[in-house]
C-alpha positions in Angstrom: 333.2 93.7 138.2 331.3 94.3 135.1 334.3 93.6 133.1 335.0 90.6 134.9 331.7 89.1 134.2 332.0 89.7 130.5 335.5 88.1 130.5 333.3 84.9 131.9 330.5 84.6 129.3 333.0 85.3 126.9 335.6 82.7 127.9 332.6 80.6 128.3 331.5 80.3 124.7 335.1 79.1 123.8 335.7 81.3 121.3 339.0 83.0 120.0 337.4 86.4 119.9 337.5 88.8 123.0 334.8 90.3 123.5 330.6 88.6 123.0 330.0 91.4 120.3 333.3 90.7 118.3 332.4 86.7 118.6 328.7 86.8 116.7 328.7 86.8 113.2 326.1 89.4 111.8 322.8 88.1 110.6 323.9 90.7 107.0 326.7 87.8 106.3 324.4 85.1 106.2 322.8 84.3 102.8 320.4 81.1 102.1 320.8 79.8 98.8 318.3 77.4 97.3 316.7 75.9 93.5 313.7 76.6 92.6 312.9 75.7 88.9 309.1 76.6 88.7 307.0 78.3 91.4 305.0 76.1 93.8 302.7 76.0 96.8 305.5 74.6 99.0 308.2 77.2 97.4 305.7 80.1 98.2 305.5 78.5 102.1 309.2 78.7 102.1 310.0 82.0 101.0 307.1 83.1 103.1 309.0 81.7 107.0 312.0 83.1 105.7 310.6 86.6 104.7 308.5 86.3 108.0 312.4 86.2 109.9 314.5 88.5 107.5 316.5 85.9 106.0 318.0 87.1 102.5 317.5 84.5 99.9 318.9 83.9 96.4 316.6 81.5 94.6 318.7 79.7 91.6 317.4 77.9 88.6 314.1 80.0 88.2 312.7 79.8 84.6 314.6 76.4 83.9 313.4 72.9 83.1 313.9 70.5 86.1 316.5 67.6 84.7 318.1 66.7 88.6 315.2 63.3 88.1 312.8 61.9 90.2 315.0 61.8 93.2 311.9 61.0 95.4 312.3 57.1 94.5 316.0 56.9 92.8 319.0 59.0 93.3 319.4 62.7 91.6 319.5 66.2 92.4 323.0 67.0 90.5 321.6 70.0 89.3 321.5 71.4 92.4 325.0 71.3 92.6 325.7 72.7 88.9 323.6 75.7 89.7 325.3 76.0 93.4 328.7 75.8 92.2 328.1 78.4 89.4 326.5 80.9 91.5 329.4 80.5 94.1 332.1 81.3 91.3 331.0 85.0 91.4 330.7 85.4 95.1 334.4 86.2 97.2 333.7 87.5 100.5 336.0 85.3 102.6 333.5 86.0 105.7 330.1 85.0 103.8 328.6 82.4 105.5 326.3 80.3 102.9 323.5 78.4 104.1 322.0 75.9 100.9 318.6 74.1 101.3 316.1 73.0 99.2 312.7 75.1 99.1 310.0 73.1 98.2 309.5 71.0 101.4 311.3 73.5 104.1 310.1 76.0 106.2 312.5 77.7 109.0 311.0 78.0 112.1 313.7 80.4 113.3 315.5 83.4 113.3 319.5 83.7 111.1 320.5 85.4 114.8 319.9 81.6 116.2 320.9 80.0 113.4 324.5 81.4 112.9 324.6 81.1 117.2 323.9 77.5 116.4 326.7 77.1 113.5 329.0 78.9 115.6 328.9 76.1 118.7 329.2 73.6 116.2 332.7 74.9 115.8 333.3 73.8 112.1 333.4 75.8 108.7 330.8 73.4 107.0 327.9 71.9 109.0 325.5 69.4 107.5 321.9 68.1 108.2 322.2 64.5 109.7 319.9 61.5 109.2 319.3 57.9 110.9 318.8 56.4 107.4 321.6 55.9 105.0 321.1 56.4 101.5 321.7 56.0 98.4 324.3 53.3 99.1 323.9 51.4 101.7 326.9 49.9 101.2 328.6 52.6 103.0 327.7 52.5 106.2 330.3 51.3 107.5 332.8 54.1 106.3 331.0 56.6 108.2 332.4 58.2 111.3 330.9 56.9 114.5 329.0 59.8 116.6 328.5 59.5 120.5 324.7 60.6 120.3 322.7 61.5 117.3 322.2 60.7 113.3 325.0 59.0 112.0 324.3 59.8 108.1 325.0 62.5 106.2 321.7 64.6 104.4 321.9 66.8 101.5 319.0 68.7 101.6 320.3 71.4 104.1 324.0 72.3 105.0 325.6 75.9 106.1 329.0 76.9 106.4 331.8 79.7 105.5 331.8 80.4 101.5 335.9 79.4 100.7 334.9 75.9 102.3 331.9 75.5 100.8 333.5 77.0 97.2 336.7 74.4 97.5 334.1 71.0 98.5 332.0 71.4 95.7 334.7 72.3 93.2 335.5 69.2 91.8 331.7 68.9 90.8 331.7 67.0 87.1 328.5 65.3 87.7 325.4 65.3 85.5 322.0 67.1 86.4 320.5 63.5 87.1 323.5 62.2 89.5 323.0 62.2 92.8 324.0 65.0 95.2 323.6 63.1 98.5 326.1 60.3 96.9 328.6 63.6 95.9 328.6 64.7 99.5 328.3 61.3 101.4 332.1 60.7 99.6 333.4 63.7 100.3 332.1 63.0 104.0 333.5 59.9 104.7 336.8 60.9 103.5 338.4 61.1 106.5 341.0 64.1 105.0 338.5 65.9 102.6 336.6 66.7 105.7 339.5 67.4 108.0 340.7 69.8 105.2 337.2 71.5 104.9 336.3 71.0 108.5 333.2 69.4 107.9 330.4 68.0 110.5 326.9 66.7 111.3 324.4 68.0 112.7 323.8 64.8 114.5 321.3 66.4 117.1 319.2 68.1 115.1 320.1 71.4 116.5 320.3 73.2 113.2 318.5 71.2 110.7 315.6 68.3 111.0 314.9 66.1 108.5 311.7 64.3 109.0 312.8 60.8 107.2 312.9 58.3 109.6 312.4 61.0 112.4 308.7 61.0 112.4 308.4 59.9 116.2 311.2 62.0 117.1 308.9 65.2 116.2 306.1 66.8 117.8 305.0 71.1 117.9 306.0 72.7 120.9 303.3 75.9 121.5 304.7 78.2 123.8 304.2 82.0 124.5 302.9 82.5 121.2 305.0 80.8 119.4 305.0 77.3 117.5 308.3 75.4 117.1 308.9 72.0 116.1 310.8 70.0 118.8 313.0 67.1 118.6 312.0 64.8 121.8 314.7 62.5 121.4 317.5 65.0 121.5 315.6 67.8 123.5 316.5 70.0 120.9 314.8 72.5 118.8 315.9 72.8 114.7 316.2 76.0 113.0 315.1 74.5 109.6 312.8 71.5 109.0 313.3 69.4 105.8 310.4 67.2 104.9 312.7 64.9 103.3 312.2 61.8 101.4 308.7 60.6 101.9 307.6 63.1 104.2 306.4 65.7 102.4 302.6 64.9 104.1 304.4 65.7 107.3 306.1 68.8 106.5 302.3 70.0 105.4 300.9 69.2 108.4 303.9 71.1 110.6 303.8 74.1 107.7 300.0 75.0 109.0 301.5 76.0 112.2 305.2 76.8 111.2 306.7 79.5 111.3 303.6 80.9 113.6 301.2 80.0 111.0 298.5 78.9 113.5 298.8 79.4 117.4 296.3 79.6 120.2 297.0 83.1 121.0 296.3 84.6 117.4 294.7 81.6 115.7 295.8 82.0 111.6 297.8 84.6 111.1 298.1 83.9 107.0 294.7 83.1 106.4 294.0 87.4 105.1 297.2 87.3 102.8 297.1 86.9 99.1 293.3 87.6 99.1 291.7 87.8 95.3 289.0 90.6 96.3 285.6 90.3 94.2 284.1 93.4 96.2 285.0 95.6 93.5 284.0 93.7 90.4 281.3 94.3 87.9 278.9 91.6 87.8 280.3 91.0 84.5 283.6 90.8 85.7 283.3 88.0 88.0 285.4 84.5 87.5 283.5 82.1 85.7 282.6 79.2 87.0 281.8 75.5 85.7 279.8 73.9 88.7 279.9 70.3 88.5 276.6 68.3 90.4 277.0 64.3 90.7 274.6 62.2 91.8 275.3 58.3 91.9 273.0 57.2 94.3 269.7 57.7 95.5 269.8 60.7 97.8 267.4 62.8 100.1 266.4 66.4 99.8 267.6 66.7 96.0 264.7 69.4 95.8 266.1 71.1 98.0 269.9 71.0 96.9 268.5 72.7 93.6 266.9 75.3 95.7 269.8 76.1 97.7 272.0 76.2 94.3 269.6 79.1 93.0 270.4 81.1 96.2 273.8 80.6 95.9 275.3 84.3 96.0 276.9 85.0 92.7 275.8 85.9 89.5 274.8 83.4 87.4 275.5 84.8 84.3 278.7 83.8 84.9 278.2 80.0 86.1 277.8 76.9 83.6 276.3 74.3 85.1 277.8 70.4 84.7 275.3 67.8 85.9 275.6 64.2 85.6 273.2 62.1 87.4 273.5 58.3 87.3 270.2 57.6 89.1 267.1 57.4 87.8 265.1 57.9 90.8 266.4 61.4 90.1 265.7 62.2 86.8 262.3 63.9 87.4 264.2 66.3 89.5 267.0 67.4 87.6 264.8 68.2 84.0 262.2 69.9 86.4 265.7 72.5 87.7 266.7 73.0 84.0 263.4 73.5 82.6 262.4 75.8 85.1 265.9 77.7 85.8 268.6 76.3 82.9 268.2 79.5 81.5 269.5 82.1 84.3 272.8 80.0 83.9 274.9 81.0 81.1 275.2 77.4 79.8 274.7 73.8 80.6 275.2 70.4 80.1 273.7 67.1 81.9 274.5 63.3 81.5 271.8 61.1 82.2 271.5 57.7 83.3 270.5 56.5 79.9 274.4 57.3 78.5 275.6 54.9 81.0 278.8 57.1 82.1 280.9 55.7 85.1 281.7 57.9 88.2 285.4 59.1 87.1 284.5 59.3 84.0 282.1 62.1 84.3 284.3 64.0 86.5 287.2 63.7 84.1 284.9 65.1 81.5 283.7 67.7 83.8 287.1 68.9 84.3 287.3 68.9 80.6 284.8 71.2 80.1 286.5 73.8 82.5 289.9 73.0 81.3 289.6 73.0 77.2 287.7 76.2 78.1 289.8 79.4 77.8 286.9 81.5 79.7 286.9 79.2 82.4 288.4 80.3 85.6 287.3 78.0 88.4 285.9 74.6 88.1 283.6 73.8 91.3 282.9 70.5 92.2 279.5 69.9 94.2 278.4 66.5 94.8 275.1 66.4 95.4 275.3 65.0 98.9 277.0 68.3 100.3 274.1 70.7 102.0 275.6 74.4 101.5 274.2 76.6 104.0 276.5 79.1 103.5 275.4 81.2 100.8 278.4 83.2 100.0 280.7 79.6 99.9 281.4 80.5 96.0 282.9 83.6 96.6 284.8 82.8 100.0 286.1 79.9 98.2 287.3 81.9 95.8 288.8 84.9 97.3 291.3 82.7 99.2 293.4 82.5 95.9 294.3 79.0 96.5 295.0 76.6 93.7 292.6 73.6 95.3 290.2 74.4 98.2 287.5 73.1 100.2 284.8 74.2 102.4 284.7 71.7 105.3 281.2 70.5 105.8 280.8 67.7 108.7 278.3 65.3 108.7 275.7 66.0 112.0 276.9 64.7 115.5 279.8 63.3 113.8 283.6 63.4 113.0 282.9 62.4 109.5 283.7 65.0 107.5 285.0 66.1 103.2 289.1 65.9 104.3 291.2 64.1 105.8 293.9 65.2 108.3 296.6 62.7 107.2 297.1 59.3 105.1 298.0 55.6 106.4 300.9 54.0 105.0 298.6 52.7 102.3 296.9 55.8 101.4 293.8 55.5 103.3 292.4 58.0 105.9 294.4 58.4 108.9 293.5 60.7 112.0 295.8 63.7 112.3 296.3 65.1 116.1 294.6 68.2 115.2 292.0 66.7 112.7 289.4 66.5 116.0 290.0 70.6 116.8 289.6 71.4 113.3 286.5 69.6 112.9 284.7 70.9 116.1 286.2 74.3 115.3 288.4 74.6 118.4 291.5 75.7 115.5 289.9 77.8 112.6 292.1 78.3 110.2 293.0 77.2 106.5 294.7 74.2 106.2 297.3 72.4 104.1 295.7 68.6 103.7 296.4 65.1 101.6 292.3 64.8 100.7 289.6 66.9 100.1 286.0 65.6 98.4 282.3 66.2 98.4 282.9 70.0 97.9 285.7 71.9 96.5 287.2 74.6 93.8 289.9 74.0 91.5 292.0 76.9 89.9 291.6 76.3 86.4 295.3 77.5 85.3 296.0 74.4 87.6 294.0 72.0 85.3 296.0 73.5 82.7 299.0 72.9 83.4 299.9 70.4 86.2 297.1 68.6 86.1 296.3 68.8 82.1 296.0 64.6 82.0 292.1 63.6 81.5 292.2 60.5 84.0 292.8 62.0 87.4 289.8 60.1 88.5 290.7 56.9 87.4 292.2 54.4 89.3 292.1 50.3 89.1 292.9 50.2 93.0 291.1 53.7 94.3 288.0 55.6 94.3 287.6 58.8 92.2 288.2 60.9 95.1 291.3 59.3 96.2 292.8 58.6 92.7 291.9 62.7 92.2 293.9 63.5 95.3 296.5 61.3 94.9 297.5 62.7 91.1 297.4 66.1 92.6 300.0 65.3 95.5 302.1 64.1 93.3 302.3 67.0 91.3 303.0 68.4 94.4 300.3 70.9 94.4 298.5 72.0 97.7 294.9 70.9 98.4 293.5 73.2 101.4 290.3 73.0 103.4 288.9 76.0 105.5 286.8 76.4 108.6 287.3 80.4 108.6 283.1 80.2 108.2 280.6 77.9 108.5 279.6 76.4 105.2 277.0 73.5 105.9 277.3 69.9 106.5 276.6 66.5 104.2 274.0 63.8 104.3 274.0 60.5 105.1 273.1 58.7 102.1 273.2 55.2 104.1 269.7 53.9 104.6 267.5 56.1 102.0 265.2 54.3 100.4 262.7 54.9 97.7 259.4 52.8 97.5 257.6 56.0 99.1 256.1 59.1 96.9 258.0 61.3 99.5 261.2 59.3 100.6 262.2 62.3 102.4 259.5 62.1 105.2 261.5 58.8 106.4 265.5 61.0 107.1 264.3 62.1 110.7 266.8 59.5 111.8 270.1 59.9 109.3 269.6 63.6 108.9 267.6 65.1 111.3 269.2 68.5 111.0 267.8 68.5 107.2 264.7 66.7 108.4 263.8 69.5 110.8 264.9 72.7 108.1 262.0 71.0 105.5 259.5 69.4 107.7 259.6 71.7 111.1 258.0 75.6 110.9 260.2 78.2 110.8 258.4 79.7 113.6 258.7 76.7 116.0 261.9 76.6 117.8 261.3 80.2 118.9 257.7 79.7 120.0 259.0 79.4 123.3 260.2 82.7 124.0 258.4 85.1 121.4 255.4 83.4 122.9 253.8 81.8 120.1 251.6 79.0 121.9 248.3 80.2 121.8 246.0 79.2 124.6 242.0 79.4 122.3 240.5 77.3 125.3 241.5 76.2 128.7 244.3 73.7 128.4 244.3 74.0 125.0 246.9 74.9 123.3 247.7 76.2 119.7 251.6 76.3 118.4 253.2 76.0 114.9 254.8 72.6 114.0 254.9 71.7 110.5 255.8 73.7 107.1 253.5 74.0 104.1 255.6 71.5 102.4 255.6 69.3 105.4 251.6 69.4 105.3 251.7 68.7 101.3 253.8 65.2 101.6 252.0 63.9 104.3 248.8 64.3 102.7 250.3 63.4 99.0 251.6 60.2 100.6 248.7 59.2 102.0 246.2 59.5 98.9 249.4 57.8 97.1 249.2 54.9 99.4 245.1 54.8 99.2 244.2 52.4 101.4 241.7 54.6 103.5 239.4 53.1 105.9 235.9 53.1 105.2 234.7 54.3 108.7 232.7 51.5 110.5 233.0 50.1 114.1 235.0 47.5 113.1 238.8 48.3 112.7 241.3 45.5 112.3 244.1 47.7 112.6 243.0 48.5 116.5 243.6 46.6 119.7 240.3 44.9 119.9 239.0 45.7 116.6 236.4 48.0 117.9 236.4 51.9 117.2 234.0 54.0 119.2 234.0 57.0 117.0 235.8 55.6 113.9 237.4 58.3 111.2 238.0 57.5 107.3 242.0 57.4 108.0 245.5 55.7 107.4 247.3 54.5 110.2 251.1 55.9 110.2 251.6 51.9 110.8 250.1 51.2 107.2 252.9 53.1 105.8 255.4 51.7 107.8 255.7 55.3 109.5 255.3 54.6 113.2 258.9 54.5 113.8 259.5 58.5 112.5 256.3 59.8 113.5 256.8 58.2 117.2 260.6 60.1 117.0 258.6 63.5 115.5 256.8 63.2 118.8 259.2 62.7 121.5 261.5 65.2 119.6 259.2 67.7 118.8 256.2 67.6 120.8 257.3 66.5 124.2 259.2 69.7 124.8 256.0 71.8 124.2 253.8 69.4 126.5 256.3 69.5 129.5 256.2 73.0 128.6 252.3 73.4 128.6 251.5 71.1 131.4 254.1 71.7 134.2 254.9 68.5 136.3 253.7 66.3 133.5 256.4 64.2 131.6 255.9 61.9 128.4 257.4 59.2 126.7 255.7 60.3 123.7 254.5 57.0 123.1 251.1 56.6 121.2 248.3 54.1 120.9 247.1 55.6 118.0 248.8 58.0 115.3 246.8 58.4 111.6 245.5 61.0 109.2 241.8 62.0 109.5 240.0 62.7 105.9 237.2 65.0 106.0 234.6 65.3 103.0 230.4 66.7 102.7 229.9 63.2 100.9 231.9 61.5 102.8 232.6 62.0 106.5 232.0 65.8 106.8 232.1 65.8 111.1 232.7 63.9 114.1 230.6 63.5 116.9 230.9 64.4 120.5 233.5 61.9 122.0 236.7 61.7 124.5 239.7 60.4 123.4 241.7 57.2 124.1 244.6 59.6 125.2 246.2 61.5 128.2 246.6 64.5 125.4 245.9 64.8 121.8 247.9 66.4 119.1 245.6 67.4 116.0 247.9 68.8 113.0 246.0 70.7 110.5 247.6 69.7 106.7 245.8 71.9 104.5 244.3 75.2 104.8 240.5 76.4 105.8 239.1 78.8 102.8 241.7 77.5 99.9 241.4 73.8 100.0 237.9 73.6 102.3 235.2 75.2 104.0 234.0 74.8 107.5 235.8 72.3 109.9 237.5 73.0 113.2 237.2 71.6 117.1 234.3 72.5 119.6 235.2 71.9 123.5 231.6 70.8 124.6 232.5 71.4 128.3 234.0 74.8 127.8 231.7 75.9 124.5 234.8 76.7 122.9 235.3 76.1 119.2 238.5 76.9 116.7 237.0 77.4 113.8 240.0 78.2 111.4 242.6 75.9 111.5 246.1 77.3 110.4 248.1 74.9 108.0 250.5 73.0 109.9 249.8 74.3 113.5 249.0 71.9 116.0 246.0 71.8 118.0 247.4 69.7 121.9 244.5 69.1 124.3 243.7 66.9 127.2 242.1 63.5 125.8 240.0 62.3 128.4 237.3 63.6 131.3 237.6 67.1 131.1 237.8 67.8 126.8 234.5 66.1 125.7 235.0 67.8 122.2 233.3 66.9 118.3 234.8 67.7 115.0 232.7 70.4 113.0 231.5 69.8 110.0 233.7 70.1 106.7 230.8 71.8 104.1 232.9 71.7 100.9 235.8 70.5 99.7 238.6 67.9 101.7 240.4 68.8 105.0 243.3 66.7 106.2 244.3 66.4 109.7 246.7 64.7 111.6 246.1 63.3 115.1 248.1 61.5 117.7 246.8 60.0 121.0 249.8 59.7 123.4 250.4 58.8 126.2 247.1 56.7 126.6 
């Protein structure tokens, strides 16, 4: 019976052998042949899928000057052939079964054992990759052979067959380097009896090969059982070998992050740990150096606090030169006040004000310059000055990854927006690739091949060096830096990457910042609320909560952190900046009414056209502690009256006993008892309960009315500043 049953499969495969074992050809007889003239990013990719399934590969061509053309937009490739027909002359095993593709834009996402199965069912000695599009001459069309289903047109990029076959069809090669190898093989083709006497076919379902040229649609990733194959939906097939053809080498990136098993669900990146330049066991003196490039062309917020974050950036900075150009003069205070205070722990460095009247590309061609012309330069790192980098350590991760061009993707808050792009329109502009949405929100972590990285990035000098050595890449007369710089470095066909392995930080919104303030930074609690929060909010607040920090002086009055020392400083700054205090009569103006009880010397937050924010600060920032404090009790935040309170001995030095027009109060001490004032502080008449030493930027939240009858103590030297809300009134 068992015999029998072999019989069956056997005869079923319709082949002349007798038995299943004597039918397959053995993976040892299969050799890929390909031309590689220089060493690339996509040459690395492909020998990496076929060392990842044992496929034995002879590269031709290394070490020699490229002279096949620019076959990307005009026929070429000849010297493919030379080198192909050379290499063939020395080989005679009448059983070796050759397999020629290019390299640079082909991965194989599977194994020579399916393959050679593959070949073998085609039932001819020479089987070629297939296309829908005809080219180089259109003209004939009509001379090739009609298929029932499938590509009709021959492509030259990938074809496998027995060695004699392949040895007589390109023996009568005479071409030059620059003529076209898809013209060569179309003839030879559509000769009816040159391929009856080689016993040549297409592929015309894509079983073996896929070229992505006019296939696009035809071509999604299959994820299955740990394993990611590309799959041909129109032909329910799966190829063996992609081919990112033509125009598609954007598209072969995209399907090279996840083929061959690149990136799966099951074990996420499985490349992302190879190749690793280790810096754990350098001297300090040993490190790369680094030219760090800051740009700033347009008024921006938190530029104090970009420098400090550069300064804690982990690596040592003895071995960073610093590159900043700054084409704002709102800005300029800033940038002298960095390099006069900390220029000197850098090894060297250069700035460009706004008075030399650079352009954007420009400076960044120049900054590459520097790195470039620079024999000790290693990396060039390009930081604009929009780009908050949390992450510490982003120098060196950056670095280790040992990738010619890579970026640390930051995100802007609560958005998509983020420093790459997962694909490119037919114009060149951003296009959204189907994974771009899991990479951003970090449900696929992984590095990643992409068209366009900006903001943030590192360049491998050697690369400025050599394929990138021209000193425009930023110039363009139709694109922005960014896009001109990415678009000269995929045509040099050199890899740009962006990594989510950590998290590095996000970027601002630059949008609506404006700068007729002292501190224009008080006003970003809207655009960027995350960096808003990490200056302005204590440290201590969002874990008041649970390490119980609300402090409870006097019944129902409670005592929490809520603003940082430098939170405290610009209020204060911006309001003796603006000036306009209130000389503290009866009559207020500013009030419904126009009458004020128990009037204060203060600013209104409405003077400085800060209503808007500090209303926001409230409801964001206060409200959770109040629903907190007073169980049952729910508030809108919304305020009647919100100003800053100055207290002097000459001046106004107390307050008298009064309620306020409020359901609660929030007092917010700015400056600090026994360093910038003496005395001061709250006495709950009802209770006989004082608080006598206000802590800098801790807020003080009490009931307003009935039950808190309370006066403000006197101030006996100096000037205390405090901020009070009444909400809810």
């Amino acid at each position: 019976m068992e015999c029998l049953l072999l019989f069956l499969v056997c005869f079923s495969a319709f082949l002349p052998l007798t038995t299943c074992e004597d039918q397959r050809i053995p993976t040892e007889k299969l050799l890929v042949v390909t031309v590689a003239t220089k060493e690339t990013g996509g040459f690395s990719r492909f020998l990496r899928s076929a060392k990842y399934f044992n496929y034995t590969v002879k590269v031709l061509g290394r070490g020699e000057t490229w002279t096949g053309g620019d076959y990307m937009s005009a026929p070429g490739g000849g010297q493919k052939v030379r080198l192909l027909k050379a290499a063939l002359e020395k080989m005679t095993s009448e059983d070796q079964i050759v397999l020629f593709v290019d390299s640079f834009d082909v991965v194989f996402a599977s194994s020579p054992k399916e393959l050679l199965r593959k070949f073998q069912q085609a039932k001819h000695k020479v089987v070629f990759s297939s296309e829908s599009l005809i080219w180089p001459d259109r003209h004939l069309e009509d001379k090739h052979p009609h298929v029932r289903e499938g590509n009709r047109f021959l492509g030259s990029g990938g074809f496998i067959g027995y060695l004699p076959n392949v040895k007589q069809m390109i023996s009568n090669w005479t071409g030059g380097d620059d003529d076209s190898d898809q013209l060569f093989f179309t003839k030879i083709y559509i000769d009816p009896a040159k391929r009856k006497a080689l016993n040549i076919t297409l592929d015309s379902k894509c079983r073996l090969f896929q070229n992505l040229h006019g296939a696009l649609d035809e071509v999604v990733l299959k994820f299955e059982n740990g394993r990611v194959r590309a799959r041909n939906v129109q032909y329910d097939t799966l190829p063996v070998i992609i081919h990112g053809n033509g125009p598609t080498k954007l598209q072969i990136n995209y399907l090279g992050n996840y083929i061959p098993n690149t990136w799966s669900f099951e074990d996420g990146c499985t490349v992302c740990h190879q190749n690793l330049r280790s810096l754990s066991a350098l001297k300090e003196s040993e490190f790369p150096l680094v030219v760090i490039g800051i740009f700033i062309q347009q008024p921006t917020p938190f530029v104090s606090v970009f420098f400090e974050r550069l300064l804690k950036l982990q690596y040592p900075k003895n071995r960073l030169r610093l590159f900043i150009y700054n084409q704002e003069p709102h800005h300029e205070g800033q940038v002298s006040s960095f390099l006069q205070d900390h220029g000197s722990l850098y090894q060297d460095f250069k700035s460009v004000g706004p008075e030399e009247e650079m352009d954007a590309p420009a400076s960044r061609d120049l900054a590459f310059d520097l790195c470039r012309k620079d024999e000790d330069c290693d990396y060039f790192f390009n930081l604009d000055i929009d780009v908050v980098l949390q992450n510490e350590n982003t120098l060196k991760i950056l670095i280790e990854q040992n990738l010619p061009i890579i970026a640390p993707m930051i995100t802007r808050s609560g958005r998509l927006w983020s420093n790459f792009w997962g694909a490119l329109s037919a114009d060149g502009y951003y296009a959204r690739s189907e994974d771009y949405v899991d990479i951003v929100q970090g449900r696929r972590v992984g590095v990643w091949n992409v068209p366009y990285v900006s903001s943030v990035y590192l360049v491998e000098a050697g690369v400025l060096r050599s394929d990138l050595k021209q000193n425009q890449l930023f110039t363009s007369s139709s694109l922005d830096p960014d896009m001109a710089f990415c678009h000269n470095v995929r045509s040099q066909g050199i890899f740009m990457f962006v990594s989510n392995m950590d998290t590095f930080g996000r970027i601002l919104s630059t949008e609506n910042y404006r700068t007729e303030h002292l501190h224009n930074d008080l006003w970003q609690i809207f655009e960027n609320q995350q960096d808003w929060q990490d200056r302005y909010i204590h440290e201590n607040y969002t874990r008041m909560m649970t390490d119980k920090l609300v402090e409870n002086p006097c019944p129902d009055v409670y005592w929490f952190p809520i603003f940082t020392d430098v939170a405290c400083n610009h209020m204060v700054e911006e309001m003796e900046h603006f000036g306009k205090w209130s000389g503290g009569g009866n009559v207020d103006t500013r009030i419904q009414g126009g009458y004020e009880n128990v009037p204060t010397i203060d600013i209104h937050m409405n003077q400085i056209n800060f209503e808007k924010e500090w209303h926001k600060f409230l409801l964001e920032y206060i409200a959770p502690v109040t629903e907190k404090m007073f169980p049952g009790y729910y508030t809108k935040a919304h305020f009647e009256l919100a100003f800053v309170v100055r207290y002097k001995p000459d001046e106004q030095p107390f307050l008298r006993p009064h309620h306020d027009a409020s359901t609660f109060t929030i007092n917010i001490a700015l400056n600090q008892v026994g360093i910038d004032y003496k005395g001061g502080g709250c006495r709950f008449l009802r209770y006989d309960c004082s608080i006598q030493a206000p802590r800098k930027g801790w807020a003080l939240m009490h009931p307003g009315r009935l039950t808190h009858y309370h006066e403000g103590l006197p101030t006996t030297a100096g000037t205390r500043y405090i901020a009070v809300s009444f909400v809810d009134p």
